[in-house]
PDB file of N, CA, C and O in Angstrom:
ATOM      1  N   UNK A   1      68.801 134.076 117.770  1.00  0.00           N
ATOM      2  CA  UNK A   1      68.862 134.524 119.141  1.00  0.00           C
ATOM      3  C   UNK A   1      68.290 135.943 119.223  1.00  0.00           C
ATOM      4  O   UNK A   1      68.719 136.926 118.619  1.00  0.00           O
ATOM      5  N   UNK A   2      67.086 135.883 120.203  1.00  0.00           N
ATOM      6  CA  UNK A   2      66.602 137.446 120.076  1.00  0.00           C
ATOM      7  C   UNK A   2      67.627 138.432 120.907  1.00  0.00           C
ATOM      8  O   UNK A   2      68.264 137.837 121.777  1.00  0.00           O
ATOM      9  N   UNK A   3      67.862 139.687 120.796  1.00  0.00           N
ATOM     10  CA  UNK A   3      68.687 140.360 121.296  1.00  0.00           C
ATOM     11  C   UNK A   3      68.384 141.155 122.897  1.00  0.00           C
ATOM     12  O   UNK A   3      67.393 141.881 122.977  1.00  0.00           O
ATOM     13  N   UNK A   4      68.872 141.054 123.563  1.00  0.00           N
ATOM     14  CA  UNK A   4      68.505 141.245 124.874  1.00  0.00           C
ATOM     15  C   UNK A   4      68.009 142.756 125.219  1.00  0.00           C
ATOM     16  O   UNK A   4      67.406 143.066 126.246  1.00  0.00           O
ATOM     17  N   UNK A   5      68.291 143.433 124.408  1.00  0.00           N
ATOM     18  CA  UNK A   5      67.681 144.934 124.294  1.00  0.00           C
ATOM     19  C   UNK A   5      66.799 145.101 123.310  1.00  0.00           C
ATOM     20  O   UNK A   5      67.244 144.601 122.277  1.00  0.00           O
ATOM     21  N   UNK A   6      65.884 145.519 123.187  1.00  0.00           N
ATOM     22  CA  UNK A   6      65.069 145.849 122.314  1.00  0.00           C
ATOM     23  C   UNK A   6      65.084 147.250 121.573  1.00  0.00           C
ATOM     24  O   UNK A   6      65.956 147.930 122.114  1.00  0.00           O
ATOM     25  N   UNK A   7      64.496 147.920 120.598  1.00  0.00           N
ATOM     26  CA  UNK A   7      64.725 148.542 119.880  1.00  0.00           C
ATOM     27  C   UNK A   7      63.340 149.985 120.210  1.00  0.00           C
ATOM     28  O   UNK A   7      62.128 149.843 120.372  1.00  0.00           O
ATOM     29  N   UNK A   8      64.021 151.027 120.206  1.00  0.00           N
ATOM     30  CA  UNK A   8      63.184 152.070 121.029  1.00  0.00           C
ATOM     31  C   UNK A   8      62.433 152.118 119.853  1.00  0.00           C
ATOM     32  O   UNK A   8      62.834 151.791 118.736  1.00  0.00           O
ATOM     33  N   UNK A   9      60.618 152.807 120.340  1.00  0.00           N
ATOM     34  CA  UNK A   9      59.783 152.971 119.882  1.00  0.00           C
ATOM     35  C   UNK A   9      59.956 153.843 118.570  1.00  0.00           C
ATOM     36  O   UNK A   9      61.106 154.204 118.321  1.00  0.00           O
ATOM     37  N   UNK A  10      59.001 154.200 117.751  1.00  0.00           N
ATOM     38  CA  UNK A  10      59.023 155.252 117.209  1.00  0.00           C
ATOM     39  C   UNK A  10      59.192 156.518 117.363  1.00  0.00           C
ATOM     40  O   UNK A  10      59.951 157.333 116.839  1.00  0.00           O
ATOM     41  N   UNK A  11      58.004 156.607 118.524  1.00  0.00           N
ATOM     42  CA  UNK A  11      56.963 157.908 119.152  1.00  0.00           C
ATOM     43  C   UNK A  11      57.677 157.439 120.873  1.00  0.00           C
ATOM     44  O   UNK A  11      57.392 156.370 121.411  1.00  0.00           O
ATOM     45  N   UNK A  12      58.676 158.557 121.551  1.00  0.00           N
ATOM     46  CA  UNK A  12      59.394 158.180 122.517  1.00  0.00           C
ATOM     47  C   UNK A  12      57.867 158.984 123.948  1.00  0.00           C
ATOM     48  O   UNK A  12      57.703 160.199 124.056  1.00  0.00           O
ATOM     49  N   UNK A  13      57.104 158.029 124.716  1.00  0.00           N
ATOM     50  CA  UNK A  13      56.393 159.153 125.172  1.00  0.00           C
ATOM     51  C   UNK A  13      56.782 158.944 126.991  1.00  0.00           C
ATOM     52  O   UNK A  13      56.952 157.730 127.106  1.00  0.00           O
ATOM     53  N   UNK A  14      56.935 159.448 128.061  1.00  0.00           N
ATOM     54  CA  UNK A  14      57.424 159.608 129.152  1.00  0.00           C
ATOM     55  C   UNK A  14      55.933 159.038 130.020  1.00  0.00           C
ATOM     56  O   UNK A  14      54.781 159.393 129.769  1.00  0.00           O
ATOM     57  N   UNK A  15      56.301 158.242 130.892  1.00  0.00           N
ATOM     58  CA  UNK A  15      54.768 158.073 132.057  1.00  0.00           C
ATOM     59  C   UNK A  15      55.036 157.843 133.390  1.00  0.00           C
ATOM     60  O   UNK A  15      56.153 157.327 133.362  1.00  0.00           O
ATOM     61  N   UNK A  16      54.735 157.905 134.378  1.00  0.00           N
ATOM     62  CA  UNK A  16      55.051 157.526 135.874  1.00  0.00           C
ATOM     63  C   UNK A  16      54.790 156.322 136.200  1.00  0.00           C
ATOM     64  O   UNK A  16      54.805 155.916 137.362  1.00  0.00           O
ATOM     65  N   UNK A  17      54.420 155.369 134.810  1.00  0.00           N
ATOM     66  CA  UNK A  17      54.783 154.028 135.220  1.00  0.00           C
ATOM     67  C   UNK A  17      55.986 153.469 134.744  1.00  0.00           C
ATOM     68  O   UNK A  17      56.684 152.638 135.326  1.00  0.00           O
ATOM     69  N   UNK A  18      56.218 154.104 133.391  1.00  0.00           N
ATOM     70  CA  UNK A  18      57.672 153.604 133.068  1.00  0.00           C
ATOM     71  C   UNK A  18      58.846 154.051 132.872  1.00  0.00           C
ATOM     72  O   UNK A  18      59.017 155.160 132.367  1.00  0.00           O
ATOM     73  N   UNK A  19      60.254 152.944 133.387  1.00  0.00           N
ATOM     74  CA  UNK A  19      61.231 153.350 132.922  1.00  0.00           C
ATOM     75  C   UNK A  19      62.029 153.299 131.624  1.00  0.00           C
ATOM     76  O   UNK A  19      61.867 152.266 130.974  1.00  0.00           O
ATOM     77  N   UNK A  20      62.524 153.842 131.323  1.00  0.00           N
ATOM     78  CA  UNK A  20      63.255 153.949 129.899  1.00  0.00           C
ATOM     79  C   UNK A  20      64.508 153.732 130.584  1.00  0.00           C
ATOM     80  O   UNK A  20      64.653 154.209 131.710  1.00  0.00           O
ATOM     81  N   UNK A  21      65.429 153.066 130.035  1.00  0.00           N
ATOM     82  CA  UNK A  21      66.432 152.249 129.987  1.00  0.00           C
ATOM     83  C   UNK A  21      67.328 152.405 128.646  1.00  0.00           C
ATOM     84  O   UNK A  21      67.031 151.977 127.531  1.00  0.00           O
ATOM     85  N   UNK A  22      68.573 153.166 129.042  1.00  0.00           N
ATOM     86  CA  UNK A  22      69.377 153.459 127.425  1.00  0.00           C
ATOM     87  C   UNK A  22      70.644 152.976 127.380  1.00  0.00           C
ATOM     88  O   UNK A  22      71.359 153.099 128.374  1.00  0.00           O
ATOM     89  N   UNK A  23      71.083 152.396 126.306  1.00  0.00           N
ATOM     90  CA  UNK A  23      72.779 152.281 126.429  1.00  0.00           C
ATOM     91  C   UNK A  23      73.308 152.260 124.847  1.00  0.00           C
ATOM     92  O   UNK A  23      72.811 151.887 123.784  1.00  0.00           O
ATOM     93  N   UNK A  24      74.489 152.813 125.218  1.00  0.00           N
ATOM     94  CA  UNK A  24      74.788 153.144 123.605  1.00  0.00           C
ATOM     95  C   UNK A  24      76.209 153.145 123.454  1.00  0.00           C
ATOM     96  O   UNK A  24      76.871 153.624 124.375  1.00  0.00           O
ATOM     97  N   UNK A  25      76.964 152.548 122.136  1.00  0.00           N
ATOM     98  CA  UNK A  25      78.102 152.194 121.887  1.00  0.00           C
ATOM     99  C   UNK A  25      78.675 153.864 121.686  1.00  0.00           C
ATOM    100  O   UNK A  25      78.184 154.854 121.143  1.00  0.00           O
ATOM    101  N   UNK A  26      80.140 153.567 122.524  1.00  0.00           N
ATOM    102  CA  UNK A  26      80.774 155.622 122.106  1.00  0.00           C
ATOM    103  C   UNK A  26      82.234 154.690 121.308  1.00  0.00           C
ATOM    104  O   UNK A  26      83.394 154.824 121.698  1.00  0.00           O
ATOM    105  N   UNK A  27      81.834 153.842 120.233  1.00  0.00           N
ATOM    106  CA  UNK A  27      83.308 153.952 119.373  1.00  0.00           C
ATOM    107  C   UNK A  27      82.214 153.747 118.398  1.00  0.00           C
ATOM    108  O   UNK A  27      81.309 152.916 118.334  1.00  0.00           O
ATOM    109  N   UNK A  28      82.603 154.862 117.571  1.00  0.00           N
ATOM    110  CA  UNK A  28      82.046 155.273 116.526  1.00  0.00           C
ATOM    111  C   UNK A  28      82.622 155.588 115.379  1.00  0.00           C
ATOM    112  O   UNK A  28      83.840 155.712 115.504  1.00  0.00           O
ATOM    113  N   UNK A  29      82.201 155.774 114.254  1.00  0.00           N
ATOM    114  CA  UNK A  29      83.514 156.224 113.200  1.00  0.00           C
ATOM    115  C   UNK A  29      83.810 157.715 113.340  1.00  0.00           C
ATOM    116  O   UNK A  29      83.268 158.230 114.318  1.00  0.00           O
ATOM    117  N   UNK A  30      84.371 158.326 112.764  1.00  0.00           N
ATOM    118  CA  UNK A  30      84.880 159.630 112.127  1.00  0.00           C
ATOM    119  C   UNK A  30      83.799 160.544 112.216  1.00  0.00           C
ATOM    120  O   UNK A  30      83.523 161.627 112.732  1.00  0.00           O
ATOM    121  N   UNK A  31      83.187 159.461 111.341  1.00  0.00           N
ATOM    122  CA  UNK A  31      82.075 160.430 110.632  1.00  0.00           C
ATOM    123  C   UNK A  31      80.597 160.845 111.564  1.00  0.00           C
ATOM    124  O   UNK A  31      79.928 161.862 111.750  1.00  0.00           O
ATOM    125  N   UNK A  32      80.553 159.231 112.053  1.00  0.00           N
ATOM    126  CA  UNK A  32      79.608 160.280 113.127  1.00  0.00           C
ATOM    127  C   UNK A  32      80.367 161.007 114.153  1.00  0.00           C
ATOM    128  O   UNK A  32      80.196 162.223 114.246  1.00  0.00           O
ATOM    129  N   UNK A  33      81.172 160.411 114.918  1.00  0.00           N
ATOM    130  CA  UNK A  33      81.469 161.492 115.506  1.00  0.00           C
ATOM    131  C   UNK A  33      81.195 163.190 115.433  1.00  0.00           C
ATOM    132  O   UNK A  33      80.966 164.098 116.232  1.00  0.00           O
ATOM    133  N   UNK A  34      81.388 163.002 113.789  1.00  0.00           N
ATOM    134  CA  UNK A  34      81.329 164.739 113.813  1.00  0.00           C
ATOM    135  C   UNK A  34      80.021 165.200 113.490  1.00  0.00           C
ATOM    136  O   UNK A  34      79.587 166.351 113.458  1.00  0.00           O
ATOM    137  N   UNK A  35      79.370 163.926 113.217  1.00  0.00           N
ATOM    138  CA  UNK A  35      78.108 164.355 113.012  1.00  0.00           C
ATOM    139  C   UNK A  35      77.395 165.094 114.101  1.00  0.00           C
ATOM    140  O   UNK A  35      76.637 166.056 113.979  1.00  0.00           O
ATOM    141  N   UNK A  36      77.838 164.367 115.370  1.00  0.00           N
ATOM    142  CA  UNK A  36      77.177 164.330 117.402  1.00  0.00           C
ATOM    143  C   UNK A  36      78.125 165.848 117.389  1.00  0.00           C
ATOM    144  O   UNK A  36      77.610 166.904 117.757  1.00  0.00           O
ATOM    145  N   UNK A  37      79.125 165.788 117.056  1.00  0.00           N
ATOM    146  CA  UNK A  37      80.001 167.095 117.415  1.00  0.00           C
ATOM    147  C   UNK A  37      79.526 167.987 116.827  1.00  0.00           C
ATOM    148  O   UNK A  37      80.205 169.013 116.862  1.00  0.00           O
ATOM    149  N   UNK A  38      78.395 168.051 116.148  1.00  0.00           N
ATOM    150  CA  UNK A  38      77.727 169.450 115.552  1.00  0.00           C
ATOM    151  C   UNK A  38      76.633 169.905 116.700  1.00  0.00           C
ATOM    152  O   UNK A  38      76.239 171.029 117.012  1.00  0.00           O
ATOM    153  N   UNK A  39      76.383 168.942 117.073  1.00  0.00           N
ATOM    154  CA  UNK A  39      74.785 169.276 118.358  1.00  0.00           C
ATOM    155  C   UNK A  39      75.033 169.665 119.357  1.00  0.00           C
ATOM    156  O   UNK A  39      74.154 170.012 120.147  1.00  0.00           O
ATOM    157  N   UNK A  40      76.769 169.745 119.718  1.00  0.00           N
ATOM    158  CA  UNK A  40      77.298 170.218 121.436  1.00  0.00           C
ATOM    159  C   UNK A  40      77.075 171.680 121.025  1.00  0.00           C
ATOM    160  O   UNK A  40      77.221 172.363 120.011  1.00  0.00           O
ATOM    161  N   UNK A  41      76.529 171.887 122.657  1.00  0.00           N
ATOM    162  CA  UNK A  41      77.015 173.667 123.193  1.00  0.00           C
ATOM    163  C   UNK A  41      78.601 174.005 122.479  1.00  0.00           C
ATOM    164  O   UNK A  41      79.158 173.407 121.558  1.00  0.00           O
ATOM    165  N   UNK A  42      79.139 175.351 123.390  1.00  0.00           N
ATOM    166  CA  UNK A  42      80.202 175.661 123.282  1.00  0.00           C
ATOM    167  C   UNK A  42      80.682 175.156 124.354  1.00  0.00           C
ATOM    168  O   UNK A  42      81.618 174.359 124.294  1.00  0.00           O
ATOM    169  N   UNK A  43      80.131 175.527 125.509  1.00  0.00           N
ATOM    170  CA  UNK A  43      80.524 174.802 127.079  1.00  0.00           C
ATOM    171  C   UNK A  43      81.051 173.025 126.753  1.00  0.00           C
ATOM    172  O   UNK A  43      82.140 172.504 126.993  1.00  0.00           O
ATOM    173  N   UNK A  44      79.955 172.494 126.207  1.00  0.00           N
ATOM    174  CA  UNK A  44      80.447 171.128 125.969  1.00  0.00           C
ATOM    175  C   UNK A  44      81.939 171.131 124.852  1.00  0.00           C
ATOM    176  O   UNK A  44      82.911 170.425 125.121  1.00  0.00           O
ATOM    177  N   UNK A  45      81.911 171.727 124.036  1.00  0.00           N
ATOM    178  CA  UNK A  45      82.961 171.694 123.090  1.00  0.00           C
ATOM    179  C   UNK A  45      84.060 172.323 123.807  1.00  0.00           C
ATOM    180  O   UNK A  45      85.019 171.552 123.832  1.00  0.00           O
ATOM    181  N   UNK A  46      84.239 173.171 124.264  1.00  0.00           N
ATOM    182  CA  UNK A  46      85.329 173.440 125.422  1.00  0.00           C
ATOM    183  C   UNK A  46      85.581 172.450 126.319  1.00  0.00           C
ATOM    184  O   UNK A  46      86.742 172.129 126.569  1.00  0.00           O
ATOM    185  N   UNK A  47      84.671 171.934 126.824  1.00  0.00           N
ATOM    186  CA  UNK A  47      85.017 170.517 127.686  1.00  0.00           C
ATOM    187  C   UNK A  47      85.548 169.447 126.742  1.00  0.00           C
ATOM    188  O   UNK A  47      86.545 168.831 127.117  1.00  0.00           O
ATOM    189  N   UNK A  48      85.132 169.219 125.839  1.00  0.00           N
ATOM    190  CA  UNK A  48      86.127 168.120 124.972  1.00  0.00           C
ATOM    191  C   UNK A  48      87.277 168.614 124.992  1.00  0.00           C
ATOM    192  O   UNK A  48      88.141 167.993 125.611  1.00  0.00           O
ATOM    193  N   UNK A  49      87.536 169.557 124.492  1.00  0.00           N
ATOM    194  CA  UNK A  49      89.074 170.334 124.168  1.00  0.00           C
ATOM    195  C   UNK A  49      90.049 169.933 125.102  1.00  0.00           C
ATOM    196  O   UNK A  49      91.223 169.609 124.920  1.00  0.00           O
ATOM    197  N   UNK A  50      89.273 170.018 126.289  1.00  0.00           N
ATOM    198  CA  UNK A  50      90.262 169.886 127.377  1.00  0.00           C
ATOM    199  C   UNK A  50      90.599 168.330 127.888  1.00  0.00           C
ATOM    200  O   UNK A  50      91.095 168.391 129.014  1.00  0.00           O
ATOM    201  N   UNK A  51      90.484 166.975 127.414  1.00  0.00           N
ATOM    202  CA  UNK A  51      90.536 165.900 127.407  1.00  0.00           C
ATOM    203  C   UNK A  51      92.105 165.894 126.447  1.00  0.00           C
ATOM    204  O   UNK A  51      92.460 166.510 125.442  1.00  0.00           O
ATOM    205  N   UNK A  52      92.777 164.868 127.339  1.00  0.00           N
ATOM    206  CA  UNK A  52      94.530 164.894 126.819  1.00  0.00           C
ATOM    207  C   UNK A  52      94.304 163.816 125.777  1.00  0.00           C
ATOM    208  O   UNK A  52      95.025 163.873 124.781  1.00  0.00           O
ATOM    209  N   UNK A  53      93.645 163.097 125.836  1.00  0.00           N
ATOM    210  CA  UNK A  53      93.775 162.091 124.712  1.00  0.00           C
ATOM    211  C   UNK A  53      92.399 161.765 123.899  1.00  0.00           C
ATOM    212  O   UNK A  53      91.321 161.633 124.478  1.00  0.00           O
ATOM    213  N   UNK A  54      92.558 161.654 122.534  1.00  0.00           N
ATOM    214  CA  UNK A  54      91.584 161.743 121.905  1.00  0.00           C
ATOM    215  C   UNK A  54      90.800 160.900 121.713  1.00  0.00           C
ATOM    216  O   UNK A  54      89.979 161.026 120.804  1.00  0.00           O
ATOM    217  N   UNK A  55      90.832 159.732 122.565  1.00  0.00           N
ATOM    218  CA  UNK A  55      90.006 158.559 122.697  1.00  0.00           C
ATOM    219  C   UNK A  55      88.973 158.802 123.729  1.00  0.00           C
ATOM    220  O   UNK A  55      87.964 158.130 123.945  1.00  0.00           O
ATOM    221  N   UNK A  56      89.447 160.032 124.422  1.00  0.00           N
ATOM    222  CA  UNK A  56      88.719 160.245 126.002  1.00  0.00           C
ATOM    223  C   UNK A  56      87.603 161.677 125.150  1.00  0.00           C
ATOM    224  O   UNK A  56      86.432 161.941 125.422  1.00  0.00           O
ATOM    225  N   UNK A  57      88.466 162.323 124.156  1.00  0.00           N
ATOM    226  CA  UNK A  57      87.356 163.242 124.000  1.00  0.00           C
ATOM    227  C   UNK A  57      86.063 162.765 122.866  1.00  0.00           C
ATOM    228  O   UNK A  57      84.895 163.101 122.671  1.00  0.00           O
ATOM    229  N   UNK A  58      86.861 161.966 122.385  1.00  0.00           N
ATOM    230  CA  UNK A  58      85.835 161.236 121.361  1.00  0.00           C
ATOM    231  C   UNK A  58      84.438 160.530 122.022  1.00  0.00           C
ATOM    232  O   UNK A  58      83.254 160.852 121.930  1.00  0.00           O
ATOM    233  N   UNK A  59      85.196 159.300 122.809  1.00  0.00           N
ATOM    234  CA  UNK A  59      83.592 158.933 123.925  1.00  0.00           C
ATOM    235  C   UNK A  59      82.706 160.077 124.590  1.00  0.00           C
ATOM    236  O   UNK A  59      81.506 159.901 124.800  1.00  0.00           O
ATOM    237  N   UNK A  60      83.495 161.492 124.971  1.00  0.00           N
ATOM    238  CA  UNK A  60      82.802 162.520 125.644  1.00  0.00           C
ATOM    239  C   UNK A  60      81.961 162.941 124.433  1.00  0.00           C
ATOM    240  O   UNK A  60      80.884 162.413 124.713  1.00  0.00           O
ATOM    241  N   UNK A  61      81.844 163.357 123.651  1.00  0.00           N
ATOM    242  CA  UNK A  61      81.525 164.192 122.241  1.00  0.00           C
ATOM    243  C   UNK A  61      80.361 162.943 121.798  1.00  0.00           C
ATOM    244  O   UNK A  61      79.219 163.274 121.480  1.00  0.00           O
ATOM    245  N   UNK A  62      80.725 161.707 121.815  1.00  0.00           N
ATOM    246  CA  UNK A  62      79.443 160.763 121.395  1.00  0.00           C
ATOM    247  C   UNK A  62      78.762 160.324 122.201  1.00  0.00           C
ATOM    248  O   UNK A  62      77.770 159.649 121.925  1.00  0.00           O
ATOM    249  N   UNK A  63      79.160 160.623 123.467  1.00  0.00           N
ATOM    250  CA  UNK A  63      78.133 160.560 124.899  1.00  0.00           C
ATOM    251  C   UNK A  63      77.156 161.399 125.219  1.00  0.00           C
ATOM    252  O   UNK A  63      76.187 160.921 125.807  1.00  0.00           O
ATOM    253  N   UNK A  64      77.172 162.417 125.002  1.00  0.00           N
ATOM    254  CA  UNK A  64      76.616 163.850 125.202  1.00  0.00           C
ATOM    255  C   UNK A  64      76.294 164.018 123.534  1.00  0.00           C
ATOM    256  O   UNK A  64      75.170 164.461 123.768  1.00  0.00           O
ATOM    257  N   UNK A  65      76.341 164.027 122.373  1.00  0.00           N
ATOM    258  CA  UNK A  65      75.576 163.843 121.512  1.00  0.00           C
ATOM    259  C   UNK A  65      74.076 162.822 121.380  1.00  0.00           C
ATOM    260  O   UNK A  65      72.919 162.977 120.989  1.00  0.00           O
ATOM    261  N   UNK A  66      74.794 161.888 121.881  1.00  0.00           N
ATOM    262  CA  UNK A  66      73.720 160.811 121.799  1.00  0.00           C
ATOM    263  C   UNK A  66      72.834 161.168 122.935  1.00  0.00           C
ATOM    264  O   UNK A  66      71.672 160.964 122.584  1.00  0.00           O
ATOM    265  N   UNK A  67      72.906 161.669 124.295  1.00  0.00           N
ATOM    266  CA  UNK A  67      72.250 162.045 124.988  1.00  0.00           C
ATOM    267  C   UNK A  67      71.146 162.990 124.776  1.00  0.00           C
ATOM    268  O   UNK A  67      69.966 163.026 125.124  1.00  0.00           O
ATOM    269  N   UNK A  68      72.202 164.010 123.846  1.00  0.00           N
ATOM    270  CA  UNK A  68      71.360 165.433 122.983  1.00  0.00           C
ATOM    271  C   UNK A  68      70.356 164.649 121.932  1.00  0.00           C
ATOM    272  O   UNK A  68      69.512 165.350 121.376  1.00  0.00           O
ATOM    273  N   UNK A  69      70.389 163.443 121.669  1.00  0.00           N
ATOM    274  CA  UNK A  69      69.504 162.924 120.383  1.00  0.00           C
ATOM    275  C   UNK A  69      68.352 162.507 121.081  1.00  0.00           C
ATOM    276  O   UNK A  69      67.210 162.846 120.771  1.00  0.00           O
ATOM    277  N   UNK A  70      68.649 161.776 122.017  1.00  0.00           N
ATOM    278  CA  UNK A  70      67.700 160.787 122.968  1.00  0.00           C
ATOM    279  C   UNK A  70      66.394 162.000 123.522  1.00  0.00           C
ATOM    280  O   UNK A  70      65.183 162.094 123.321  1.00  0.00           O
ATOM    281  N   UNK A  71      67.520 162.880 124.382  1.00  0.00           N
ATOM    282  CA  UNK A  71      66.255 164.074 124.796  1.00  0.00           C
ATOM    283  C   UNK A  71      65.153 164.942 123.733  1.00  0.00           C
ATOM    284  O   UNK A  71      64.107 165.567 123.909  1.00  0.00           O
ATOM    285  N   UNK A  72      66.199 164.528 122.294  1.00  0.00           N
ATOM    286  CA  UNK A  72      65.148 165.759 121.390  1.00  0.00           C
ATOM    287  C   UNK A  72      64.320 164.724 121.085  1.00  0.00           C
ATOM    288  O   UNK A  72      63.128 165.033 121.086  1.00  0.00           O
ATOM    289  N   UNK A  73      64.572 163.615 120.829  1.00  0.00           N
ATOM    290  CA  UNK A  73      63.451 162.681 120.540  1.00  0.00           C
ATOM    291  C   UNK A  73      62.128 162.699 121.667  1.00  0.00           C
ATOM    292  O   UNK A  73      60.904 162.665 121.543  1.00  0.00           O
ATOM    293  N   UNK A  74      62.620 162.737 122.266  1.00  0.00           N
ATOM    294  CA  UNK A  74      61.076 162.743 123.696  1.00  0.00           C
ATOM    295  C   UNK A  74      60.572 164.457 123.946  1.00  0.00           C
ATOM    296  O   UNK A  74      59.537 164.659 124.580  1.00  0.00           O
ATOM    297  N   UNK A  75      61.220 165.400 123.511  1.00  0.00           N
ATOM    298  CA  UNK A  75      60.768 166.743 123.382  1.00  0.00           C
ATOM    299  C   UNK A  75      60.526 167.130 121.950  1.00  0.00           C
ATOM    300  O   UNK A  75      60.025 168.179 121.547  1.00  0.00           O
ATOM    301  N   UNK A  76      60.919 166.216 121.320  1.00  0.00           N
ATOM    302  CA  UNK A  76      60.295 166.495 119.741  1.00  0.00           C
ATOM    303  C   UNK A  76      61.044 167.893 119.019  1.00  0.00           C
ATOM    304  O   UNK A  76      60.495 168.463 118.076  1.00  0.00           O
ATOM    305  N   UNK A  77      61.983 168.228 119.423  1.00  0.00           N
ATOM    306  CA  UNK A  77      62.992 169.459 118.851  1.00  0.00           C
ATOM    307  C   UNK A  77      64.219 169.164 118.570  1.00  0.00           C
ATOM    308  O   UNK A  77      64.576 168.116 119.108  1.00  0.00           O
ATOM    309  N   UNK A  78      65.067 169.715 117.889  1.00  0.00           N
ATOM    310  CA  UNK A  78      66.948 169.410 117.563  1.00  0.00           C
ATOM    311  C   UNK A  78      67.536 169.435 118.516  1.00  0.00           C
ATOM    312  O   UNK A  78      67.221 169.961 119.584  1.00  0.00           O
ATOM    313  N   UNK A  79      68.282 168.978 118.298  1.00  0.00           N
ATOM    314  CA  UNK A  79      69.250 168.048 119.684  1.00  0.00           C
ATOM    315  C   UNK A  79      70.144 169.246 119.980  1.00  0.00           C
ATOM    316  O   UNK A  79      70.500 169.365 121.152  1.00  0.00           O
ATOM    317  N   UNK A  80      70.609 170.253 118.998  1.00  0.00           N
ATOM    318  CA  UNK A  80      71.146 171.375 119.266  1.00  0.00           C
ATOM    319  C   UNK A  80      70.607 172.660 120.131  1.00  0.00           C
ATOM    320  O   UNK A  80      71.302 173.466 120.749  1.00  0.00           O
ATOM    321  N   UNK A  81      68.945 172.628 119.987  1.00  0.00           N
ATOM    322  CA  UNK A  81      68.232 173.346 120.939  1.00  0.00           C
ATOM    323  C   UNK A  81      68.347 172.833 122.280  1.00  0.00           C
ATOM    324  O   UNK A  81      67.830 173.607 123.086  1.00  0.00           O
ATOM    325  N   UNK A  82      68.854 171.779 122.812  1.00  0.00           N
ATOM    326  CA  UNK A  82      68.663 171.721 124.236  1.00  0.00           C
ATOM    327  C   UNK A  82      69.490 172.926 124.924  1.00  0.00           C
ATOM    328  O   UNK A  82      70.326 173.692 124.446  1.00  0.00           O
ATOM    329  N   UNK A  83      69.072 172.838 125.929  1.00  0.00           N
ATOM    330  CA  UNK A  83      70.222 173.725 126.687  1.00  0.00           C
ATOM    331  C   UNK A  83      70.157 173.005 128.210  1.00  0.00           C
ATOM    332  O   UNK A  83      69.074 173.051 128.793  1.00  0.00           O
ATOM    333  N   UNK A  84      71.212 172.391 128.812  1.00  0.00           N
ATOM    334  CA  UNK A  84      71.841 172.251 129.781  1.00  0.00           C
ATOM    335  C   UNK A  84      71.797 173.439 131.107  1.00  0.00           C
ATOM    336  O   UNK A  84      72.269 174.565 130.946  1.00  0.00           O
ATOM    337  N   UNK A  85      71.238 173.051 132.255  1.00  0.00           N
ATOM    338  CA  UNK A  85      71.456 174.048 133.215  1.00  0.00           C
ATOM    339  C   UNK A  85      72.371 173.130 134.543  1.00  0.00           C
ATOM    340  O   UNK A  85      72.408 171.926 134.797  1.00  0.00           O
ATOM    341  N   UNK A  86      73.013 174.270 135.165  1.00  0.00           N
ATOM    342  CA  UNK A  86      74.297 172.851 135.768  1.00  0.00           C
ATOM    343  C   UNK A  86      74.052 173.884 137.092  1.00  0.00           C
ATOM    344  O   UNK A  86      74.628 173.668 138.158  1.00  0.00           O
TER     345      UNK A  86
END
C-alpha cells in the first residue's frame, strides 16, 4: 500500500505555483525531544515552562522544533538561527 503522504524532497525549493503541505507526529521519545529542545529561543523555552502538564509542553517543544527544522531546510541555515518576529 503506497502511503498517502509522500516523502519531502531533498533540495526543499519555494515557487508561486506550489504548495507545500506538512504534518508531523509530536509523540516522540525523550531523546528527540531534547534534541528539538536545543533549537528553541529563550522566549519559546519560557513558553514551554509555562504549560501545567508535561504532555502539553512536550507537543509544544516538538512542534516548534520541527517547525524550526522545516524552515532551516528551505533557508539552508540551523534551525537555531531562526528568529521569530511576533
Amino acid at each position: 500500500m503506497k502511503p498517502v503522504w509522500n516523502m519531502p524532497p531533498n533540495r526543499l525549493l519555494l515557487s508561486r505555483e506550489i504548495v507545500h503541505i506538512w504534518r508531523a507526529v509530536l509523540d516522540l521519545s525523550e531523546r528527540s525531544i531534547h534534541q528539538l529542545k536545543r533549537s528553541l529561543s529563550i522566549d519559546e523555552m519560557i513558553k514551554a515552562e509555562r504549560f501545567n502538564f508535561e504532555h502539553h509542553k512536550n507537543q509544544y517543544i516538538i512542534a516548534r522544533g520541527i517547525l524550526r527544522l522545516i524552515l532551516a531546510c528551505y533557508l539552508s541555515i540551523e534551525p537555531v538561527s531562526i528568529r521569530f518576529c511576533y
